[in-house]
RODO-2510 file (C-alpha; in nm, 4 decimals, decimal comma):
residues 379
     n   res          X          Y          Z
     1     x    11,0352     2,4914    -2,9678
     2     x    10,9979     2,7415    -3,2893
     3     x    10,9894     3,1302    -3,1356
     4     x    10,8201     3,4042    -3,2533
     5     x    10,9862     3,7294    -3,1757
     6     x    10,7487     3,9995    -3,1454
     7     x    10,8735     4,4242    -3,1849
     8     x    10,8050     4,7301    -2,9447
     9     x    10,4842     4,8643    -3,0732
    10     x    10,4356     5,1790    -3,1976
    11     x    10,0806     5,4065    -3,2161
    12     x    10,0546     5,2937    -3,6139
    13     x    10,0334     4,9523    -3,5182
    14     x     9,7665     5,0296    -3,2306
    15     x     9,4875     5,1724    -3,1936
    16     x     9,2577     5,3656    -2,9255
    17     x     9,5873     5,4345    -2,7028
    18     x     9,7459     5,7064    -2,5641
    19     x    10,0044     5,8912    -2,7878
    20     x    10,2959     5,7364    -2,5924
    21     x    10,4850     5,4423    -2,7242
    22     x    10,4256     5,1224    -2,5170
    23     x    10,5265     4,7808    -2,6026
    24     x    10,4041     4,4551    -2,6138
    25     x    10,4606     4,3186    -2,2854
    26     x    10,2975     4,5916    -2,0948
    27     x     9,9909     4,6377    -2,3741
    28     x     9,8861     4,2770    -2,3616
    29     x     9,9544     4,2374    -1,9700
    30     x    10,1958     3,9533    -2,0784
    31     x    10,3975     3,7008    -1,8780
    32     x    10,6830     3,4714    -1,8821
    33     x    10,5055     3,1348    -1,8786
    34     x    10,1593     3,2763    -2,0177
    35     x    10,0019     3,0068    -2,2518
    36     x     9,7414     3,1827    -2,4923
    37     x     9,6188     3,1371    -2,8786
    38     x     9,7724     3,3490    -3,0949
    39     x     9,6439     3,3728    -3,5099
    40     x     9,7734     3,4219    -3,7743
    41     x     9,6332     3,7088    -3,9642
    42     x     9,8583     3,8134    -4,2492
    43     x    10,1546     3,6428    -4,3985
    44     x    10,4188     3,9539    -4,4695
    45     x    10,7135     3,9297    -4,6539
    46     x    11,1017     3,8555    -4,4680
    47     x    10,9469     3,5469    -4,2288
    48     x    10,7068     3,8297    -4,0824
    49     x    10,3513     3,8084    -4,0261
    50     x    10,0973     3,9681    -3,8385
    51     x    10,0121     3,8082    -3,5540
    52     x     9,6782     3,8459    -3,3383
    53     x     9,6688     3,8122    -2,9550
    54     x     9,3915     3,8836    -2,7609
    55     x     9,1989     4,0727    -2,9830
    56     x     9,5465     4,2851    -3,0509
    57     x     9,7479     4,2440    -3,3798
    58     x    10,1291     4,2899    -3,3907
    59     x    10,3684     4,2201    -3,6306
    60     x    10,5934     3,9334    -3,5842
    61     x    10,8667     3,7724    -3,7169
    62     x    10,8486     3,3387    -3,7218
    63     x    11,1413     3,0936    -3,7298
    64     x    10,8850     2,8551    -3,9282
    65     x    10,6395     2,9124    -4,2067
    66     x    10,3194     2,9681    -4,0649
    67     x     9,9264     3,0351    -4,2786
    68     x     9,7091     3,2855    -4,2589
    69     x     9,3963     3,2131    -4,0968
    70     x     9,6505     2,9609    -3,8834
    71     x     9,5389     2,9067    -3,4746
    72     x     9,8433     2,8637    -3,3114
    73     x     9,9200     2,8041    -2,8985
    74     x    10,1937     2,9858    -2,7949
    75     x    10,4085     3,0306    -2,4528
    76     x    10,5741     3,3245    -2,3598
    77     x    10,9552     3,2463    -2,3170
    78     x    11,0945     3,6254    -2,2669
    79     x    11,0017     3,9321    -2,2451
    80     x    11,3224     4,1110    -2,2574
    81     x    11,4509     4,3070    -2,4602
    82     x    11,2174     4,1301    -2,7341
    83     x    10,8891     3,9140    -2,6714
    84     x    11,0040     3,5270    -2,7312
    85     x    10,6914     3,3101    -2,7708
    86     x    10,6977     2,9352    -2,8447
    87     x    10,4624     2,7130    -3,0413
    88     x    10,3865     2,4628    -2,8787
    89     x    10,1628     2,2705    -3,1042
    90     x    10,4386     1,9829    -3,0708
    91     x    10,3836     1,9569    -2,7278
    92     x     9,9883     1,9534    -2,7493
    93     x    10,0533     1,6824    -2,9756
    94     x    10,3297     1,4840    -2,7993
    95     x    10,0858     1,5344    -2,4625
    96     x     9,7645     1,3912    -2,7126
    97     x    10,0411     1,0466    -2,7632
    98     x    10,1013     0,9814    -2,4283
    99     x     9,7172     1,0556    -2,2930
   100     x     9,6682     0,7646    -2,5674
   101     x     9,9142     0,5118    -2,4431
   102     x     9,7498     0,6405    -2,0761
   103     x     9,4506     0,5242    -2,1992
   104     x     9,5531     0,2094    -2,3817
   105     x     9,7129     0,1017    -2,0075
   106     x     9,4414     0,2103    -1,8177
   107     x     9,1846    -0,0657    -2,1099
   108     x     9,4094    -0,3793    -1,9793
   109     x     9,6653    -0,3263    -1,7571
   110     x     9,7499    -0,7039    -1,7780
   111     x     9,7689    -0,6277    -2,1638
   112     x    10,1751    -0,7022    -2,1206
   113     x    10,1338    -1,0679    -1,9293
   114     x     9,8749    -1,1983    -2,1872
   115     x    10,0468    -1,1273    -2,4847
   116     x    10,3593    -1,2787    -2,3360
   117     x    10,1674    -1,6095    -2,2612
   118     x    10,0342    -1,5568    -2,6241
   119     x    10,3208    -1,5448    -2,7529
   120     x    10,5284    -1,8363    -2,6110
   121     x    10,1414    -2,0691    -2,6893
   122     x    10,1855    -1,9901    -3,0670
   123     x    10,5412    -2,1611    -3,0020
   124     x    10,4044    -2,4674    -2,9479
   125     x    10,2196    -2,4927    -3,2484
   126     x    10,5533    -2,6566    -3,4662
   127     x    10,5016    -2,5501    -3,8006
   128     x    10,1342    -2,4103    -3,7438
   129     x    10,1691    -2,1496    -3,4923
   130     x    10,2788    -1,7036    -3,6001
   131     x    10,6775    -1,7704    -3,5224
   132     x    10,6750    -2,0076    -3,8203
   133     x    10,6350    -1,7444    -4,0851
   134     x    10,9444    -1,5749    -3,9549
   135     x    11,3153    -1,6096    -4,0547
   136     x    11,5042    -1,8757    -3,8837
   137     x    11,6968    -1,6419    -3,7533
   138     x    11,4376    -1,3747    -3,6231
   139     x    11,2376    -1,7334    -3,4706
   140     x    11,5550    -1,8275    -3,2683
   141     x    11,6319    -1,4317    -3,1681
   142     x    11,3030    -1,3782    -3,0858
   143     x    11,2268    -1,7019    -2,8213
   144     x    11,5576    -1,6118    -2,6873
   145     x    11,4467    -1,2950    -2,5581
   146     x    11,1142    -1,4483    -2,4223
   147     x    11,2716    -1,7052    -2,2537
   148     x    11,5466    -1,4175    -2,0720
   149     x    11,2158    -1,2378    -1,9305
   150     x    11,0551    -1,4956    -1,7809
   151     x    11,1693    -1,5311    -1,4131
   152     x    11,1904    -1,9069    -1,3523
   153     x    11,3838    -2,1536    -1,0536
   154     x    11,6673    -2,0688    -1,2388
   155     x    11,6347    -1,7303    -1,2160
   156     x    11,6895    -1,7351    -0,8613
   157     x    12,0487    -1,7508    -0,8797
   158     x    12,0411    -1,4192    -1,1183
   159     x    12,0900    -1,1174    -0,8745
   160     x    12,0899    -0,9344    -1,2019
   161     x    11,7324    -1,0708    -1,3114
   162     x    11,4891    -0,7230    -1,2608
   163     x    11,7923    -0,5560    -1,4804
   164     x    11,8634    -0,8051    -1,7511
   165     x    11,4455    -0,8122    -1,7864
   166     x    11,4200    -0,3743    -1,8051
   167     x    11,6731    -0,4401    -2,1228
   168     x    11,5671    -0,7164    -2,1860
   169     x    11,1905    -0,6504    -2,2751
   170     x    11,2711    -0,2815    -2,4457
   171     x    11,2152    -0,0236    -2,1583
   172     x    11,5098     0,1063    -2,2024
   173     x    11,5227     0,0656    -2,5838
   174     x    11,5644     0,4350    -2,7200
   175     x    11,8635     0,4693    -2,4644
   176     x    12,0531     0,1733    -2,5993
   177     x    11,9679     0,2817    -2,9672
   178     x    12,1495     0,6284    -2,8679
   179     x    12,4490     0,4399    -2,7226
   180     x    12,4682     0,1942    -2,9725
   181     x    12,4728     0,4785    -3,2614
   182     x    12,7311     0,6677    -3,0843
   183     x    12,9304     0,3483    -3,0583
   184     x    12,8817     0,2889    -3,3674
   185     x    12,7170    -0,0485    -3,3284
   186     x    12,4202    -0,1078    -3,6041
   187     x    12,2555    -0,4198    -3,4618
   188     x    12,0495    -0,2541    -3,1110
   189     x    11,7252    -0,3380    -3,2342
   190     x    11,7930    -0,7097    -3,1914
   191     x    11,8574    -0,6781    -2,7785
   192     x    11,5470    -0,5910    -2,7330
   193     x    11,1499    -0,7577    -2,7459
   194     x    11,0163    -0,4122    -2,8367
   195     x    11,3539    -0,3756    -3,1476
   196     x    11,3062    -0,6954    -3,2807
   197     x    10,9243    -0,6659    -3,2919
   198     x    10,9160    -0,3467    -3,4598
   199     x    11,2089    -0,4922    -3,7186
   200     x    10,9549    -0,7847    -3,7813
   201     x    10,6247    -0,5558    -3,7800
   202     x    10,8406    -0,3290    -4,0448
   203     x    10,9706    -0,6303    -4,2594
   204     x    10,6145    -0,7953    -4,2672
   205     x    10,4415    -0,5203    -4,3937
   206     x    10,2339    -0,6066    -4,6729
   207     x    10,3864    -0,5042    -5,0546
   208     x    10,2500    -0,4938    -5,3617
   209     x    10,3986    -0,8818    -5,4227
   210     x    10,1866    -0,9982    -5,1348
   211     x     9,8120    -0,7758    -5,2029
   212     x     9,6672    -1,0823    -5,4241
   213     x     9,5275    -1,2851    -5,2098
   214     x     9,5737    -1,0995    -4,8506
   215     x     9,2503    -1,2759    -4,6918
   216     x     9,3628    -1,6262    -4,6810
   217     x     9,6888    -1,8663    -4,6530
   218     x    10,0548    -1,7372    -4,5115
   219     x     9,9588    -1,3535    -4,6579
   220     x     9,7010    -1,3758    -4,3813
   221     x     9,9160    -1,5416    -4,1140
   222     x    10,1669    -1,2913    -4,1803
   223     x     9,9501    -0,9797    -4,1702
   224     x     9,8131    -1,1294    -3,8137
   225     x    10,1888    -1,1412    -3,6947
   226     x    10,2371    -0,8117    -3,8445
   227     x     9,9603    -0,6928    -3,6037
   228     x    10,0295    -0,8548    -3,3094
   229     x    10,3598    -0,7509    -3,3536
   230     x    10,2885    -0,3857    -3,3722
   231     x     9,9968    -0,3996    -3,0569
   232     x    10,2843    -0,5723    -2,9194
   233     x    10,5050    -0,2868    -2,9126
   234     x    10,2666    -0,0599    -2,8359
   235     x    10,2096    -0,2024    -2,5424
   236     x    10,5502    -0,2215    -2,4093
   237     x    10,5797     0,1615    -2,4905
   238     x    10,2773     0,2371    -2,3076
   239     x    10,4667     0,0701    -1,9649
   240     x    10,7057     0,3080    -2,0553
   241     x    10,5385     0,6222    -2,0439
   242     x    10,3242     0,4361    -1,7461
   243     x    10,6900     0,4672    -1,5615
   244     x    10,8228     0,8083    -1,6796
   245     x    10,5430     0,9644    -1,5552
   246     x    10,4731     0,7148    -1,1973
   247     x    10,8759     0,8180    -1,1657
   248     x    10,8149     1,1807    -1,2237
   249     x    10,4722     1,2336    -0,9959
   250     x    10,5423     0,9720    -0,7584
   251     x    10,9010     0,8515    -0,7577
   252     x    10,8102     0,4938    -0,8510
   253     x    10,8855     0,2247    -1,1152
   254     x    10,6068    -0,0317    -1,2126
   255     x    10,7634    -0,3843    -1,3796
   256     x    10,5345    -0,6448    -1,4888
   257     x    10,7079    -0,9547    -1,4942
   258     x    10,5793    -1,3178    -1,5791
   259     x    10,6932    -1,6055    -1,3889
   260     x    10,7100    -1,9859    -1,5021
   261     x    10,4997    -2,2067    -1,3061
   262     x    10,4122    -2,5474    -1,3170
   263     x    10,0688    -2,4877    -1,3985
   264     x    10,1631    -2,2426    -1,6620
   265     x    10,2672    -1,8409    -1,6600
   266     x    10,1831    -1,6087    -1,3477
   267     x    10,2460    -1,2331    -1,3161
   268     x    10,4722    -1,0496    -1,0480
   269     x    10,4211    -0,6888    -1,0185
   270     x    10,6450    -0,5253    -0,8797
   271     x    10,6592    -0,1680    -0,7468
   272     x    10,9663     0,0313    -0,6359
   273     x    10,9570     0,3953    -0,4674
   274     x    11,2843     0,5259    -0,4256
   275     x    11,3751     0,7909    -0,2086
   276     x    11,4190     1,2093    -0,2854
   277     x    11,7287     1,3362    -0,3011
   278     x    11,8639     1,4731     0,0774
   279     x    11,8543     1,9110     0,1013
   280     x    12,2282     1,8713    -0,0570
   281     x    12,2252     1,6614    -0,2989
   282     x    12,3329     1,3538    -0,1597
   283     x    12,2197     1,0248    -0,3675
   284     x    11,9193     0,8612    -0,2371
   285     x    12,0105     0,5227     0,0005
   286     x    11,6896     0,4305     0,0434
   287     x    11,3849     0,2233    -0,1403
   288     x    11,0475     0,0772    -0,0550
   289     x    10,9612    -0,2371    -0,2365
   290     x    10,6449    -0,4215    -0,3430
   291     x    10,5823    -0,7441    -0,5152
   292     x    10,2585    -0,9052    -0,6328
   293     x    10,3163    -1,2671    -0,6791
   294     x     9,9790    -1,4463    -0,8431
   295     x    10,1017    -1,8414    -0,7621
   296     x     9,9494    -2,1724    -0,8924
   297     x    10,0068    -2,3561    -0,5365
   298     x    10,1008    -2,1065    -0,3141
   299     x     9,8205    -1,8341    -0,3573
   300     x     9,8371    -1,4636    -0,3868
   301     x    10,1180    -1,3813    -0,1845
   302     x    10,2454    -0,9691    -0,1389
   303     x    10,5885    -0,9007    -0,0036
   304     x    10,6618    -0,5541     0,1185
   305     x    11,0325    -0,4321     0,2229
   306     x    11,1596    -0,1268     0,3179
   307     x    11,5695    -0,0517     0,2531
   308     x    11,7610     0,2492     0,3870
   309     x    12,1280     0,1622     0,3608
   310     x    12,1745    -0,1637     0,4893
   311     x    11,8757    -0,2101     0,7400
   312     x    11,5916    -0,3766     0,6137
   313     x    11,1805    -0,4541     0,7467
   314     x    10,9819    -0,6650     0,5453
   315     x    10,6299    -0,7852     0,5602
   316     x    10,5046    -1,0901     0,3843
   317     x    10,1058    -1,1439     0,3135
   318     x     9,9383    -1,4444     0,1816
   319     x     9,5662    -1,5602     0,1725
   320     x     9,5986    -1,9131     0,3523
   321     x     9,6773    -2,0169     0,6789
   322     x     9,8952    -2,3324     0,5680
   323     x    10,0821    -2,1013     0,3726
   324     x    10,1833    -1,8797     0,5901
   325     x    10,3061    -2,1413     0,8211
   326     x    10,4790    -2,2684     0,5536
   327     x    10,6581    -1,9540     0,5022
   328     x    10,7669    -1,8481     0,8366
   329     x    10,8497    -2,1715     0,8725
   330     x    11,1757    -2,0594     0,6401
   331     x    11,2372    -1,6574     0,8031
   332     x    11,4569    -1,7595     0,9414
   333     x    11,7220    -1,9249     0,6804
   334     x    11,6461    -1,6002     0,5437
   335     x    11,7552    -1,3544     0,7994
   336     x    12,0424    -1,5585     0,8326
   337     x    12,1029    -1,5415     0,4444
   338     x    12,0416    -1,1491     0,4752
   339     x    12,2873    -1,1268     0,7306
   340     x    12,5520    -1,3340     0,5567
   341     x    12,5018    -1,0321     0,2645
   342     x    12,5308    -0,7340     0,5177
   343     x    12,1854    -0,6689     0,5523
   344     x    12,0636    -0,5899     0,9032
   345     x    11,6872    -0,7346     0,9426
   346     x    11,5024    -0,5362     1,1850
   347     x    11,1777    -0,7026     1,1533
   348     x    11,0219    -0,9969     0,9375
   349     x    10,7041    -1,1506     0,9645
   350     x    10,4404    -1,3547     0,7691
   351     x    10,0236    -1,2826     0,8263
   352     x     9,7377    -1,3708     0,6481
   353     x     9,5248    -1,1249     0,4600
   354     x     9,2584    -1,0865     0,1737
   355     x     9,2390    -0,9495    -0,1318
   356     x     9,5773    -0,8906    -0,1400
   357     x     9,6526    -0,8310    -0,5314
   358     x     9,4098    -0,5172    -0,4799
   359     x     9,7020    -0,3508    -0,2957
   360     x     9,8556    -0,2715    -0,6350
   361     x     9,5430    -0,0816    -0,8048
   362     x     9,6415     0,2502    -0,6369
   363     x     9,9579     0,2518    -0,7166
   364     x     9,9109     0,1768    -1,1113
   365     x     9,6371     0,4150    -1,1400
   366     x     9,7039     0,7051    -0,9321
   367     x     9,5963     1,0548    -0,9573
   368     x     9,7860     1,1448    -1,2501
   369     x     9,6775     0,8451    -1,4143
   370     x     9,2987     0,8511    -1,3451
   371     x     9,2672     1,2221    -1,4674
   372     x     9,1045     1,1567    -1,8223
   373     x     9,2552     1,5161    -1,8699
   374     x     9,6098     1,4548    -1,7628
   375     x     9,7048     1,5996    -2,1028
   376     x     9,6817     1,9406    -1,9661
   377     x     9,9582     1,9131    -1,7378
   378     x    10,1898     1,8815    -2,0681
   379     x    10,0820     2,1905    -2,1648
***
């Protein structure tokens, strides 16, 4: 954040006060934390300029070059032993960003789901379908990674799945393009969905070779991919501000994850709430769990578990009778399974309820989320 320092002020700066000195602080009834507009009134020479705040003008000197005639916000970061105010114009803007990719969540929050499922369909269009206008190489990389997020029976033997799939889909994309450039390793954007989608969205970018005929044949195909692929990654960032901000109000993680079924893709959401911090410090043991499951034959099912250390409840709800027969049917094998693993199962149990997906609308759009103003707490 750019400061502005601002001087003791004297009587020839200020008018209509007593004949004693006072300075800024005390004068405009400032404090550490205050956010206020501040203009700019007169560029001076030497990075000063003359500064007005509430209704008062005082000269200041600016880290950055500012305009006259300029309406600036500003916090105040010190008061001592020289005012220290900070634009923070960035921050408006960076708060305007992620109120858009609030919104953009908030329009279709199964946005992520559909275009996977799009996706993989254009696939199976040999020859005829988006993927075909891409390099062989980007083609291969790029079903690769759809294939690795897509929990399937196989899956079930990953105990590593829920990580491999945060990676995986680009959640944790600008972290591994850090890492990777302090180790030196040039190729991160190709781990990721959301890095190789914004390589192809960058390479397919129209150029003046391909503005001829841009409304019909492979320039058209090719402007569609370069489309999709960009709403693609803007989608995937907006689950990531979606969990930086569930993690920081509410100590939760939202994944979205499609599963392979027989009669085509489902969607698991899953929800995780992981416990504060103890009074010293220690590192959190504990973590509630919920999963969403939309199934072809089995239903809507919901599992709920609670985990503190190696004690464990869980709750299993499903909207047919013959289901959950079907699943108690097998608690059992799993306690014993649980057991074999060090857990210690205090309760498990299968009921039937309705509208069970509903259970997940909450926690998606919470408070934070459903304030159409929620950019003001960024300020």
């Amino acid at each position: 954040m750019s400061p502005i320092t601002l001087p003791r002020i004297s009587l020839q700066y200020i008018q209509d006060l007593s004949r004693h000195e006072k300075n800024a602080a005390s004068l405009l009834q400032l404090a550490v934390g205050d956010v206020l507009e501040a203009g700019i009134s007169e560029v001076l020479e030497d990075r000063r300029v003359l500064i007005t705040l509430k209704n008062v003008s005082i000269p200041a000197e600016s880290e950055i070059p500012l305009r006259a005639g300029e309406k600036i916000q500003v916090r105040v970061e010190r008061l001592e032993p020289r005012i220290v105010l900070g634009i923070v114009r960035e921050a408006a803007q960076d708060a305007a960003l992620i109120s858009d990719y609030v919104r953009l969540f908030r329009s279709n929050p199964k946005a992520l789901p559909d275009m996977i499922a799009g996706i993989l369909a254009e696939f199976e269009r040999p020859g005829r379908g988006l993927p075909a206008f891409l390099a062989g190489e980007d083609r291969k990389n790029l079903l690769g990674i759809l294939k690795s997020i897509l929990f399937s029976k196989e899956s079930l033997d990953d105990s590593l799945f829920l990580k491999r799939y945060i990676e995986n889909i680009g959640l944790l994309w600008e972290s591994g393009l850090a890492k990777a450039v302090q180790e030196g390793v040039l190729n991160a954007k190709k781990n990721s969905l959301k890095g190789l989608l914004m390589k192809i969205a960058s390479e397919l970018q129209p150029g003046p070779e391909k503005e001829e005929s841009p409304g019909s044949g492979p320039a058209k195909s090719m402007a569609e991919l370069a489309r999709f692929s960009d709403a693609f990654v803007k989608t995937i960032e907006s689950h990531q501000i979606i969990n930086v901000l569930s993690q920081e109000y509410d100590g939760r993680f939202v994944f979205q994850i499609p599963l392979l079924l027989h009669s085509g893709l489902g969607t698991a959401e899953i929800y995780v709430d992981v416990d504060q911090p103890g009074e010293k410090g220690e590192k959190p043991d504990g973590f509630h769990v919920l999963m969403l499951l939309d199934m072809d034959a089995l239903g809507d099912i919901s599992v709920e578990a609670g985990i503190i250390g190696k004690k464990l409840n869980c709750a299993i709800q499903c909207s047919d009778r013959r289901v959950c027969d079907f699943i108690s049917s097998s608690l059992g094998i799993l306690t014993d399974r649980l057991f074999a693993l060090g857990y210690r199962v205090d309760s498990m149990k299968c009921s039937v309820e309705k509208n069970i997906l509903k259970a997940g609308e909450g926690l998606i759009m919470g408070p934070v989320l459903r304030d159409t103003d929620a950019v003001n707490i960024f300020v």
